[in-house]
C-alpha positions in Angstrom: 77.0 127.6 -112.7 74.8 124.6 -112.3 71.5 126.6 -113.5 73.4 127.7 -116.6 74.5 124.3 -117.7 70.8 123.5 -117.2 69.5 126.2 -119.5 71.7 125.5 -121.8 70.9 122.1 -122.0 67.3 123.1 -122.6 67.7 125.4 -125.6 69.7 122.3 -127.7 66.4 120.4 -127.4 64.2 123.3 -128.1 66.1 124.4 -131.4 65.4 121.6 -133.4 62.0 121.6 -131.9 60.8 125.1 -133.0 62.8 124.7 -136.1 60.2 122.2 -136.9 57.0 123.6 -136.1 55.4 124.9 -139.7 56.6 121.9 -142.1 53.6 120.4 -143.5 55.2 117.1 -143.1 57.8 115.9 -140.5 60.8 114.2 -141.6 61.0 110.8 -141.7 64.3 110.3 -139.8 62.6 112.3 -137.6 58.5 110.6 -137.4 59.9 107.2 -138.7 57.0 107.4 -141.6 58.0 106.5 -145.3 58.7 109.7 -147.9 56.4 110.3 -150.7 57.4 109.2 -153.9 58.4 112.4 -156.4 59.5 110.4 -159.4 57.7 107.3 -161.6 59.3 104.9 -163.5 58.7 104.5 -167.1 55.9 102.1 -167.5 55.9 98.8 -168.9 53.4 98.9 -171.4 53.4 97.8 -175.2 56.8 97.8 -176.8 55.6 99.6 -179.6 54.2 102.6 -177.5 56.3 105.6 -178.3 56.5 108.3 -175.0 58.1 111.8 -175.5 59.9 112.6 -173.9 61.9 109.0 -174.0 62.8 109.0 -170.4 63.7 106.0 -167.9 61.8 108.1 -165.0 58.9 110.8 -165.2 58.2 113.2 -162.3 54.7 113.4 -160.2 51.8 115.1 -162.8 54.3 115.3 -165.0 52.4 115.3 -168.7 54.1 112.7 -171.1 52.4 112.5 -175.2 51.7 109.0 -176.4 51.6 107.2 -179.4 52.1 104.3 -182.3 53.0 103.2 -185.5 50.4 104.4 -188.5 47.2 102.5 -188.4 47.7 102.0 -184.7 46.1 104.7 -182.1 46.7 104.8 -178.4 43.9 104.6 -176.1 45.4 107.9 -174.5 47.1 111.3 -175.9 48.7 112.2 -172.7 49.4 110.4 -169.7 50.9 111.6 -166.2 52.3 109.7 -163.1 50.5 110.4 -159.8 50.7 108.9 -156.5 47.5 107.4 -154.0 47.9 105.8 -151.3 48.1 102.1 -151.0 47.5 101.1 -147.7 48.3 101.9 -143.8 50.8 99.6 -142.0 51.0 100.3 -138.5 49.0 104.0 -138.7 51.5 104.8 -141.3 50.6 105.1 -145.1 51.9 103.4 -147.5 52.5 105.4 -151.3 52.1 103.9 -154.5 52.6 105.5 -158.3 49.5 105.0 -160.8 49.3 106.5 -164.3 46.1 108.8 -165.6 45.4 109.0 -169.2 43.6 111.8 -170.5 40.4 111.1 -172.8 39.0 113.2 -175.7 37.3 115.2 -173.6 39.6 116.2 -171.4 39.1 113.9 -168.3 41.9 112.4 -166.2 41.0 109.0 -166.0 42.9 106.0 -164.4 44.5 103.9 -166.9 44.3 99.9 -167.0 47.5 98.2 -166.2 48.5 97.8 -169.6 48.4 100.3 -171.9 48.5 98.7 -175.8 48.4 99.9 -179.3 44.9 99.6 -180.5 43.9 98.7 -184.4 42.0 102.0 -185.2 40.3 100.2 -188.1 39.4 96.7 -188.5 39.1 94.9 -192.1 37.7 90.8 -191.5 39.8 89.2 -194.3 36.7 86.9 -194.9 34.6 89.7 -195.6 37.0 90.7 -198.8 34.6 90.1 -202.1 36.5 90.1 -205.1 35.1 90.0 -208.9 36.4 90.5 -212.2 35.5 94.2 -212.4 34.9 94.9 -208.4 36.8 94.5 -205.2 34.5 95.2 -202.1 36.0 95.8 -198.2 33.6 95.9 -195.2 35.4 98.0 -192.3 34.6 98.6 -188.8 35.9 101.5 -186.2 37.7 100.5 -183.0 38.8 104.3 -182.0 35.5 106.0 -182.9 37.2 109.3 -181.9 39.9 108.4 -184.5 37.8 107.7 -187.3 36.5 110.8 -188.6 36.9 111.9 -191.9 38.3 108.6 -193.3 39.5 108.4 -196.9 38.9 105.1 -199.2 40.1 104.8 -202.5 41.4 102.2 -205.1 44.6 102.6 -207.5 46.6 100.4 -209.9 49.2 98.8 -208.2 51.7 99.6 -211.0 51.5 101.3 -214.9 49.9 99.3 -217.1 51.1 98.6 -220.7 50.3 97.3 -224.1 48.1 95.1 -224.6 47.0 95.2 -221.4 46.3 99.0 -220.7 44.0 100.0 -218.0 42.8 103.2 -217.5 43.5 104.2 -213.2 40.6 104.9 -211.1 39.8 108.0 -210.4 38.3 110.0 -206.8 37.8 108.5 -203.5 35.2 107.7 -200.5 34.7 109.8 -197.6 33.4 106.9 -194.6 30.8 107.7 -192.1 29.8 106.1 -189.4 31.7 103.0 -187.2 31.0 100.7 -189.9 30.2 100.1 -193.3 31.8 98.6 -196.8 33.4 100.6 -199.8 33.7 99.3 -203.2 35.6 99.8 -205.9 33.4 98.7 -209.8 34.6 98.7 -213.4 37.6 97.7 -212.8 39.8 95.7 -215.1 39.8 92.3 -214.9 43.1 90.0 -214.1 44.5 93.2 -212.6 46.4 94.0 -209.6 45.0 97.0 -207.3 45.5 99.1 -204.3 43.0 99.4 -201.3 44.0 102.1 -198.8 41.6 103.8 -196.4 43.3 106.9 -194.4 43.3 109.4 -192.2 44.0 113.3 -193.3 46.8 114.3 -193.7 48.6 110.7 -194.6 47.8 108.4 -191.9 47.6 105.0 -193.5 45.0 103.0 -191.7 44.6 99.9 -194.1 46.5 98.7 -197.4 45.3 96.1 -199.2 47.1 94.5 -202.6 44.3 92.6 -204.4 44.4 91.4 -208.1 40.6 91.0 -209.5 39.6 87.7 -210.4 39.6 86.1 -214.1 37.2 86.4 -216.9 36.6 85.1 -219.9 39.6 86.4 -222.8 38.5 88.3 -226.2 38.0 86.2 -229.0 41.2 85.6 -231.3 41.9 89.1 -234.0 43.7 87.1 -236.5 43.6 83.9 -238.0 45.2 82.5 -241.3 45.6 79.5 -243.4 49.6 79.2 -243.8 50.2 78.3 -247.4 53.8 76.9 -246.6 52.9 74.4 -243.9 48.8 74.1 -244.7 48.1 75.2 -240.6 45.6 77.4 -239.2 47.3 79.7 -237.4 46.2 82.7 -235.1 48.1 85.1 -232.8 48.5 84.2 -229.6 46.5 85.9 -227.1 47.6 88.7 -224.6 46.9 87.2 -220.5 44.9 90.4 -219.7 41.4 89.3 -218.6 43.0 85.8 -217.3 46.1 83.7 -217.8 45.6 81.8 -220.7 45.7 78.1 -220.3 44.6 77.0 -223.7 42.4 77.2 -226.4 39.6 75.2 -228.0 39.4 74.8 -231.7 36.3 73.2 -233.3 36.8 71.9 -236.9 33.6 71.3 -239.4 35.1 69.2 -242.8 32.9 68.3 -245.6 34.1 66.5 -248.4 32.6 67.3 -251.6 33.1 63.9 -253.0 31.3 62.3 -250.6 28.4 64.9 -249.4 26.8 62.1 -246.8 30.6 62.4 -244.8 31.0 64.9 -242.3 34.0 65.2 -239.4 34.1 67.6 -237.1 37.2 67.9 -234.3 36.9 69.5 -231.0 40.3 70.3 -229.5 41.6 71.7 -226.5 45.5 72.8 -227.0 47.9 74.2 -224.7 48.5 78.2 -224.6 51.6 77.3 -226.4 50.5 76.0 -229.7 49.1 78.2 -232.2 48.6 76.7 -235.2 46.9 73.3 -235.9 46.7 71.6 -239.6 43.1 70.9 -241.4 42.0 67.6 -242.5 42.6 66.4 -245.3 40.2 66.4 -248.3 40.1 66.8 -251.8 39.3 70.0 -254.1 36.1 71.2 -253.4 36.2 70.4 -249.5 35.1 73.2 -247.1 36.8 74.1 -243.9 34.5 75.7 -240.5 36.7 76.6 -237.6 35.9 78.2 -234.6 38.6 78.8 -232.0 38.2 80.3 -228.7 40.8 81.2 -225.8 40.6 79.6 -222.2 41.2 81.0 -218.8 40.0 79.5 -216.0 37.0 81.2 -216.3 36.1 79.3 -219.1 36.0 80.1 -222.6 35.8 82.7 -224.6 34.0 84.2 -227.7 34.8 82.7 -231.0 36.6 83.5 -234.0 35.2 82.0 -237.0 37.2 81.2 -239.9 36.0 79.6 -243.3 37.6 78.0 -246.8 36.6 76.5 -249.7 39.5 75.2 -251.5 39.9 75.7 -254.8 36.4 77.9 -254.9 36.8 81.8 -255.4 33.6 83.2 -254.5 32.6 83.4 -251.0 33.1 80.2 -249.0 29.8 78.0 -248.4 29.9 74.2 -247.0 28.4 72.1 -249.5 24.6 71.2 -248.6 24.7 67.9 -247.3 23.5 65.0 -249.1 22.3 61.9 -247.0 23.2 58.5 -248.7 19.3 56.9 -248.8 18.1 53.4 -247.3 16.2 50.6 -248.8 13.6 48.1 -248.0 12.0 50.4 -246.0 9.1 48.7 -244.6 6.4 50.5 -242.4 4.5 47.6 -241.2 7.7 46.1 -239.6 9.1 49.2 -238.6 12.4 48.4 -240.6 14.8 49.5 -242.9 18.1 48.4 -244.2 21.2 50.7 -244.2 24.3 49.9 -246.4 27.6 50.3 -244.2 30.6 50.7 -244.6 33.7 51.5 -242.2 34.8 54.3 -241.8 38.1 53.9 -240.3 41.0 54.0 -242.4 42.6 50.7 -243.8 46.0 51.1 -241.9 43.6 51.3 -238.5 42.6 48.6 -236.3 38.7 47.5 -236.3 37.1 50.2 -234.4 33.5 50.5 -232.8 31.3 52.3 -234.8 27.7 53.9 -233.2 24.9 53.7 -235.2 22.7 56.7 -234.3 18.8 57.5 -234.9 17.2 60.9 -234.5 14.2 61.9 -235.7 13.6 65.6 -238.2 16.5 65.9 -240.3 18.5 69.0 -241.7 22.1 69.9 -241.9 21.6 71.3 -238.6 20.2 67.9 -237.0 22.6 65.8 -238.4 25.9 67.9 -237.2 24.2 68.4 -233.6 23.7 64.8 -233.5 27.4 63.8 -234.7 29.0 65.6 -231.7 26.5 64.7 -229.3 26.5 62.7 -226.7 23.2 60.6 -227.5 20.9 58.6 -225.1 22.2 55.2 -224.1 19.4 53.5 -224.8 15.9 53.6 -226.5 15.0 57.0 -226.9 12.6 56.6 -230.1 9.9 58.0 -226.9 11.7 61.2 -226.6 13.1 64.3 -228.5 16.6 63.8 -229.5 19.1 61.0 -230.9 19.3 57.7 -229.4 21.8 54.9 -230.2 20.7 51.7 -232.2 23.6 49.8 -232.3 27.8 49.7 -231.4 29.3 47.5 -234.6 33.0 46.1 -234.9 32.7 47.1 -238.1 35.6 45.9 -240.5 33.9 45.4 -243.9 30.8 46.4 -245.5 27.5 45.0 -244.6 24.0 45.6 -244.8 22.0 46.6 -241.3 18.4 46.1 -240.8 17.5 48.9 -238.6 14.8 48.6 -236.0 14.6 45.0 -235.7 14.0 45.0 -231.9 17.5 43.7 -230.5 18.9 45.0 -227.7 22.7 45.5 -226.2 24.4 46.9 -223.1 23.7 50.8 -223.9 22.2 50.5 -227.4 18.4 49.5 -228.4 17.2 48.8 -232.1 14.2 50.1 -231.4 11.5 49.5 -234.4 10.8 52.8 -236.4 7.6 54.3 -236.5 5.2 55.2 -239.4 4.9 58.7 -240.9 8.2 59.7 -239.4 11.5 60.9 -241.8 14.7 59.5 -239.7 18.3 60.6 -240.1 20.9 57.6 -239.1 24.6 58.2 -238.5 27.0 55.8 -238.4 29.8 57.6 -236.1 33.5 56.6 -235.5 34.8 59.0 -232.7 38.6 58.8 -231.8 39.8 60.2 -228.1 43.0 61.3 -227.3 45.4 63.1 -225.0 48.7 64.0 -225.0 51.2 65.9 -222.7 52.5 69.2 -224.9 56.4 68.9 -226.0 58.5 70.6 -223.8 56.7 69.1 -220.3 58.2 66.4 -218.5 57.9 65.5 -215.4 58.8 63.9 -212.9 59.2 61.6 -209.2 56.5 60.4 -207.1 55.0 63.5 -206.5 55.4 66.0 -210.0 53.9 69.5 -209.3 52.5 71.9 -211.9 51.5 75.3 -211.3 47.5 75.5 -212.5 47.5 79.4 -211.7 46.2 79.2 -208.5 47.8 76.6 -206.5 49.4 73.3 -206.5 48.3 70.2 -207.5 50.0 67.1 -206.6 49.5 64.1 -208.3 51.2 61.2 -209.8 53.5 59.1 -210.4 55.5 61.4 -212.4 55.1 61.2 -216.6 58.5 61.5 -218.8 59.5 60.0 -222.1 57.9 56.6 -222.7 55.6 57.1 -219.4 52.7 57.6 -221.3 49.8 59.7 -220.0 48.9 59.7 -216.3 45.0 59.6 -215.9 46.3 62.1 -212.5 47.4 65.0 -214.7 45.6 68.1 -214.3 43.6 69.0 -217.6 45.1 72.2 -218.1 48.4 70.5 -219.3 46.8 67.8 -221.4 46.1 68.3 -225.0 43.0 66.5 -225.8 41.6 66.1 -229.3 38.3 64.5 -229.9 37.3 63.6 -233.8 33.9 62.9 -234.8 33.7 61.4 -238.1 29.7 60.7 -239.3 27.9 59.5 -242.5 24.4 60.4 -242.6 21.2 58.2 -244.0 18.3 59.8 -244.7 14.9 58.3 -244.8 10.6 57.9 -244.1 8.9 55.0 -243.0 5.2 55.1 -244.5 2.7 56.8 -243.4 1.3 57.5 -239.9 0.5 60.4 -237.1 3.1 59.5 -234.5 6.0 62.1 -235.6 2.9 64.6 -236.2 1.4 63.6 -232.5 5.2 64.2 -231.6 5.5 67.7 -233.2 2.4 68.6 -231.6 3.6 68.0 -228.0 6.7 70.2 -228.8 4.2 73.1 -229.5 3.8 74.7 -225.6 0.6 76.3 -224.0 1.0 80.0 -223.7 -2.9 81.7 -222.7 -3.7 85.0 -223.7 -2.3 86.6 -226.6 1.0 84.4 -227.1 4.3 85.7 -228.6 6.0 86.1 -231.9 8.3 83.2 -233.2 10.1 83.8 -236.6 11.9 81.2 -237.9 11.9 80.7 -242.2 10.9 77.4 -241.1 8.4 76.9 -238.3 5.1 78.6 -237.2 4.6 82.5 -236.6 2.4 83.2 -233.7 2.0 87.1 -233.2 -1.2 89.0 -231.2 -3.5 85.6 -230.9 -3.1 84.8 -234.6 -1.6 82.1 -236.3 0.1 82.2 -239.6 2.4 80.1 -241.6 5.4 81.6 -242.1 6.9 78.9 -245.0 10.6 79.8 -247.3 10.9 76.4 -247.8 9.6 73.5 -249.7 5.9 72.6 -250.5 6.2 69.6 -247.9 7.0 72.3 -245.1 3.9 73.9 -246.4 1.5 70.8 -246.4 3.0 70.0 -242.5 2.4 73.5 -241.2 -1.3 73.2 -242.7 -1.8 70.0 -241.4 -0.6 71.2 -237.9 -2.9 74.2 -238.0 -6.1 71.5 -239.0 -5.2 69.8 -236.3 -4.8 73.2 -233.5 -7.8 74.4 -234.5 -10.6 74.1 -232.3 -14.6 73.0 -233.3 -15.7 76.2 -232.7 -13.2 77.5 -235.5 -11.2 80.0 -233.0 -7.5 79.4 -232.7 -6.4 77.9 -229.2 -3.8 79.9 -227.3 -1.2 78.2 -228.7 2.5 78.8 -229.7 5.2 76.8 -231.5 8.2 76.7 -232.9 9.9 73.5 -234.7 12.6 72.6 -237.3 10.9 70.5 -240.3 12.2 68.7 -242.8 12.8 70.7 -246.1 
């Protein structure tokens, strides 16, 4: 009975015994080592990762498909869970997940420990170049892999419409390579486009919403004298190449009662005014306007318009007709100008400029009327110079170059054998802020197109104008009013030495100038080329016997001057 208890006691501990022989591992209730891990928990990686399937847990070498939002790419397709070994505590091993990622070429390779979104192209924001009529992007490739068979292209925004049509851009660039630039030309200028670069089918990769920089506007189409209110007016122009911020109107006036008196206006108006009233003058007067658009590109191309009132035929400005001078003397370099003032009997006593040039012509003396001249003596030098600033409030007679001098101003002596033109100029500044603008507080803002500018204090009714405006919202008006003198002192060479340092050195066979008044140079040969009076005539001769070198030969010489007709 004994002996059977034993055996029977040795088969329960045998069972389990041979039941286990054959497992590949032993339990671990029963070896005491820890179990394998069969499942891996969803990673924490980038938020905006996308897995699918969307699970909280993965199992072992399961294969799970990554990826991002458009224009992103993940560094991985697929990924799968696996499990290595950590590390052995106490002869027993210790199990840890990690996560493989599978590369373009098929390779399981560890992943790092986090797994991000990547930008599949990159587009450096201070690389953008932007013109009137071209937008330019330099790109690079993160994802090489990814890049293939990129797509560039440029679109309009939105439709276009009268008057600002513009026609859409047509095809697009295939990109090669990991880097490079794509541009888009002839576009329209002021005008808002698209950038996209993609991927086949319709992976956006970059969007870009750029409006092309501003350009100069069109000149004005239309432009009118209104008989009801005597204005100039003009249509106003379309903001299609620019916003338009203004315009500039320059006025020419000659009166035919007093040909010696010339005023000419140059005007800047705000983009709201389109109309602006001539001087006044009597019957006979003639009227030369030019008036150009402004972005902030600058201006634009003119539009002429021209009247003679009460004149059918085709409008001409009368010649001008200098008033003369007396007691001209050449030995003291003097002569004496009658003057009167020229500003109106209601105004104050105003500074008048007394300019010099020498040459004269119709050309010359307008030139010199809205010029800024030299401050001082410039009787040395090309150009106008100023003799003398005069309160003047009645008439008086001048002696011009007597020597004196003045803060700015030198009555320089005149010289022999030179013809002079003298202006006396009144010139009236002013600027105004357009009705309809006030502003106000410490700190006014206006809008310039661009940006802000602060300035201040703020202007309203009876606040005059701040200095701290910005120009564009100033009207400013700047009249020129000039009466010309016309004159020659004796005789002498130094206007002719003068004329002769205009004329430049060109060797070999010079170049062609045609002008009805001035020299002709064409293949080495000189020639006077003369529409004009017989003194024109007798000066170009006398500068050719002076050219001309002993041997008889022509010098390799070219020039070009205006002389007095």
């Amino acid at each position: 009975m004994a002996l059977q208890l034993l055996a029977l006691r040795i088969l329960l501990v045998l069972v389990p015994l041979l039941a286990a022989q054959g497992q590949e591992e032993p339990h671990p209730s029963v070896q005491g080592m820890p179990r394998k891990p069969e499942i891996c928990q969803r990673p924490r990686w980038d938020s905006r990762l996308q897995l699918a399937p969307d699970q909280s847990n993965y199992k072992i070498n399961k294969e799970v498909m990554l990826s991002c939002p458009e224009g992103l790419q993940p560094p991985f397709t697929h990924v799968k869970c696996s499990r290595e070994v950590q590390s052995n505590s106490n002869g027993k091993p210790v199990y840890r997940e990690v996560w493989l990622g599978k590369d373009s070429s098929g390779q399981w390779n560890r992943t790092q420990n986090r797994v991000q979104c990547m930008e599949v192209l990159h587009v450096d924001p201070g690389t953008l170049e932007v013109s009137s009529t071209s937008i330019k992007v330099n790109w690079s490739c993160r994802v090489p892999e990814a890049c293939s068979h990129m797509r560039a292209m440029c679109r309009l925004a939105g439709p276009s419409s009268p008057p600002c049509e513009a026609e859409e851009v047509a095809g697009e660039e295939v990109l090669h390579g990991q880097e490079g630039a794509f541009s888009c030309s002839a576009l329209q200028p002021f005008t808002e486009y698209s950038v996209t670069i993609s991927l086949p089918p319709s992976t956006s990769l970059f969007t870009w919403l750029v409006r092309t920089t501003e350009t100069v506007p069109d000149k004005p189409e239309q432009l009118w004298l209104d008989p009801s209110t005597g204005n100039l007016t003009w249509e106003p122009l379309p903001s299609c190449k620019g916003e338009i911020i203004g315009y500039q109107l320059n006025i020419t006036a000659r009166s035919a009662q007093d040909r010696g008196l010339l005023e000419l206006e140059r005007l800047r108006l705000s983009s709201s005014v389109t109309a602006h009233p001539l001087p006044a003058h009597g019957p006979g007067s003639s009227y030369v306007v030019t008036v150009r658009g402004l972005t902030a590109a600058g201006p634009g191309a003119a539009a002429l318009w021209q009247l003679q009132t009460n004149r059918s035929d085709a409008p001409q400005p009368p010649a001008m007709s200098c008033r003369s001078a007396r007691d001209i003397s050449s030995s003291r370099g003097t002569a004496v100008l009658p003057l009167h003032p020229i500003a109106r009997h209601h105004e104050l006593p105003a500074k008048h400029q007394l300019l010099v040039a020498a040459l004269h012509n119709g050309t010359t003396v307008e030139g010199v009327c809205s010029a800024e001249p030299q401050p001082s003596d410039a009787s040395q030098q090309p150009g106008a110079y100023v003799a003398a600033v005069l309160n003047l409030s009645s008439p008086m007679d001048f002696v011009l170059g007597d020597g004196t001098q003045g803060h700015g101003y030198h009555n320089a002596a005149l010289r022999p054998g030179c013809n002079y033109t003298a202006l006396l100029r009144l010139v009236r500044r002013s600027q105004q802020v357009p009705r309809g603008v006030l502003l106000c507080g410490d700190a006014a803002r206006a809008f310039s197109g661009r940006e802000w500018e602060t300035f201040g204090p703020g202007v309203g009714a009876g606040a005059g104008v701040d200095r701290h405006l910005p120009p564009f919202l100033l009207q400013q008006a700047e009249k020129f009013t000039c009466i010309c003198y016309s004159f020659s002192v004796g005789k002498g060479s130094f206007c002719l030495e003068k004329l002769r340092r205009i004329v430049k050195k060109e060797g070999g066979t010079g170049f062609p100038v045609s002008d009805s008044h001035g020299l002709r140079l064409k293949d080495g040969s000189y020639s006077c080329h003369v529409l004009g009076s017989q003194l024109l005539s007798l000066l170009c001769l006398l500068i050719f016997s002076h050219t001309q070198g002993s041997s008889g030969a022509w010098p390799h010489w070219a020039a070009f001057m205006t002389l007095p007709g």
